[in-house]
N, C-alpha and C positions, 0 to 999 in steps of 0.2 A: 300649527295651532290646534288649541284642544277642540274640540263639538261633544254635545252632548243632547240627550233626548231622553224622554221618561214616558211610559204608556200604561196605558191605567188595566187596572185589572179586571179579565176577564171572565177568569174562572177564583175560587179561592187561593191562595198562595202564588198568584201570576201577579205580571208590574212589575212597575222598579227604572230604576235609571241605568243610563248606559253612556259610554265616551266612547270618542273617536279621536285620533291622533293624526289620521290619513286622511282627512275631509270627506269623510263620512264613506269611504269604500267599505272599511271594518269598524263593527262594534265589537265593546266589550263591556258586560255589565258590570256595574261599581262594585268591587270587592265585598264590599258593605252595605245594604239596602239599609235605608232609614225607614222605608214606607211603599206607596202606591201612588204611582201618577205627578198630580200636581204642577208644578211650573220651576224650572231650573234655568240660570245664567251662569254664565262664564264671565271673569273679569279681563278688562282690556289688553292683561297680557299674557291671558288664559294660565294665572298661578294658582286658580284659584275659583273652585265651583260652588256656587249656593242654591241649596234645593229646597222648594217648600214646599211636601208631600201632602195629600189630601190627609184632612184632619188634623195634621201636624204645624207645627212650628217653621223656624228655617235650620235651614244644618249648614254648615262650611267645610269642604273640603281641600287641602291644597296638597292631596297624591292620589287623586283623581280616583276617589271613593274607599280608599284604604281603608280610612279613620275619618271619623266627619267631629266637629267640634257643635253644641247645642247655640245657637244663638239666641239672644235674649232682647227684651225688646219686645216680642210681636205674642199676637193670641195665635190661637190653635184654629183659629173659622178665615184664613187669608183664603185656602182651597180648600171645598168640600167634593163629595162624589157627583156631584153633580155638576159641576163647573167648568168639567173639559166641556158639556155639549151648549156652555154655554160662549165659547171662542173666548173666556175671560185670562188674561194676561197680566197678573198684579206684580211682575215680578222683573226687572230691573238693571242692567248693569253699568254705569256712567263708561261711554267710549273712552275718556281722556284719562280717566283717574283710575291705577290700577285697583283701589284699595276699596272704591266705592259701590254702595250698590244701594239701591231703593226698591222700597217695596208699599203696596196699596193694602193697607190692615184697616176693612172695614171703610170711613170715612176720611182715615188720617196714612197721609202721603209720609210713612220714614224713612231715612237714611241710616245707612253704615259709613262709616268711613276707616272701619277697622278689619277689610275684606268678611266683612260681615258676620263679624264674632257678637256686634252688639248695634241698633238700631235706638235711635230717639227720632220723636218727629217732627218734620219740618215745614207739615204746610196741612190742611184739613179741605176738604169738601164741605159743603151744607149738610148739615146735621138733617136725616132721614133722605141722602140723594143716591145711596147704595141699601140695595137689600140682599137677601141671600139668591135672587135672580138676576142681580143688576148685569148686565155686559159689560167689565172694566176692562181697561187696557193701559197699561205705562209703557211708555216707550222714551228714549234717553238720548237727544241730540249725536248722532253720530259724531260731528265735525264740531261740537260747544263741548266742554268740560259746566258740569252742572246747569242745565237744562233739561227740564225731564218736563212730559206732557201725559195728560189723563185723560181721554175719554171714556165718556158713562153714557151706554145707548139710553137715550130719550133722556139723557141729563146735559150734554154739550162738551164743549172740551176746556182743558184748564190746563195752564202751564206756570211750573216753578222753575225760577231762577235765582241763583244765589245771590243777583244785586238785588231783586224782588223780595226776595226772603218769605215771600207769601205766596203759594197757587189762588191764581186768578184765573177768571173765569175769559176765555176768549169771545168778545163780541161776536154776535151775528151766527152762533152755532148752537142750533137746540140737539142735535143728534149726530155725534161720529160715533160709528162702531168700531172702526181702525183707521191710524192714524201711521204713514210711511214718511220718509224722506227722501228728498231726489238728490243729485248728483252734485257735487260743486262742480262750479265753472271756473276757468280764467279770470270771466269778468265779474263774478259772483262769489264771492269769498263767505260767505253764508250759505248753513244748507238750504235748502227750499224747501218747505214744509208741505207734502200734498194730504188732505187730508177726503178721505171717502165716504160719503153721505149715502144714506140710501135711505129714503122717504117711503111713505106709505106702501105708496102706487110701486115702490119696488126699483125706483128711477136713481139713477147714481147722477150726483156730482165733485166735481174734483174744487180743488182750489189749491192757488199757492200765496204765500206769506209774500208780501211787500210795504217794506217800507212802513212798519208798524200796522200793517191795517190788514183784514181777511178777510178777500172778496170770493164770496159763491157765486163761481159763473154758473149760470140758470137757476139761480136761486129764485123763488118767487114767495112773495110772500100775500097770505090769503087772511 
């Protein structure tokens, strides 16, 4: 399966994206650089890479940086130069679906469903809950085909589902900065959503999804 990585520039004319075929032993930079940096996925059966370079747009490639195609749909402000030191992750690819891929443009959550030639969108945040500081993260049900989740540090977390058709705001979570999945089980045929809090004082709490409800163990409230 394909891997891929992008690093931002350090000197003038440094950066750029890069694959791996061999699980990450060798790189090799993309034939083609669209740009610097930014946030790159691979789709579910790796045919197929989408890159959104600082300052740029998204681009698609499916011969692993040959020729990239322009996708349409999104502005030019998804990544700025400044947004790797911000751990920001706008960027997307549905585990189930080889063709899909989502991306966080500003306050509105799109979709591709055309290995990401073109995006329209399917779900919005509150209008002034991302700025050009905000810490966003989308992250895409490993084990659900169309479930994708958002956290916005000091804005909470939000997940769209396509019976939902709407991103909704998950109860009881003012701040995730990153949001993981755990393992399926046997007796657990759903992922299990762990999500990491880290409060003022610096303190971490975990939680898992049950049964429609998200409980913060050691949650308190002041």
């Amino acid at each position: 399966r394909t891997m891929t990585r992008t690093h931002e520039p350090l000197v003038a004319g440094d950066g750029g994206g890069l694959f791996s075929g061999d699980g990450g032993d060798t790189w090799t930079a993309f034939p083609t650089q669209k740009g610097f940096g930014g946030r790159i996925a691979v789709s579910a059966t790796s045919r197929s890479i989408f890159w959104v370079p600082m300052g740029k747009s998204g681009y698609v490639s499916t011969n692993n940086g040959t020729s990239w195609t322009t996708s349409t749909g999104l502005s030019t402000t998804i990544m700025s130069a400044t947004d790797i030191w911000l751990s920001k992750n706008p960027v997307t690819s549905d585990r189930k679906r080889a063709d899909t891929y989502y991306v966080l443009d500003g306050v509105s959550l799109k979709r591709s469903t055309n290995n990401g030639v073109s995006f329209s969108q399917i779900g919005a945040l509150p209008s002034g809950s991302v700025t050009a500081t905000t810490r966003t993260n989308v992250i895409a049900n490993p084990l659900v085909a169309d479930d994708v989740w958002v956290s916005i540090d000091g804005g909470g977390l939000y997940r769209w589902t396509a019976a939902s058709g709407q991103l909704k705001k998950v109860p009881n979570v003012s701040l995730a900065r990153m949001i993981a999945f755990g393992n399926q089980t046997a007796a657990n045929t759903d992922a299990r959503l762990v999500v990491f809090c880290v409060d003022i004082s610096g303190s971490m709490c975990v939680s898992t999804e049950v049964a429609g409800k998200l409980d913060l163990k050691g949650s308190k409230t002041k």
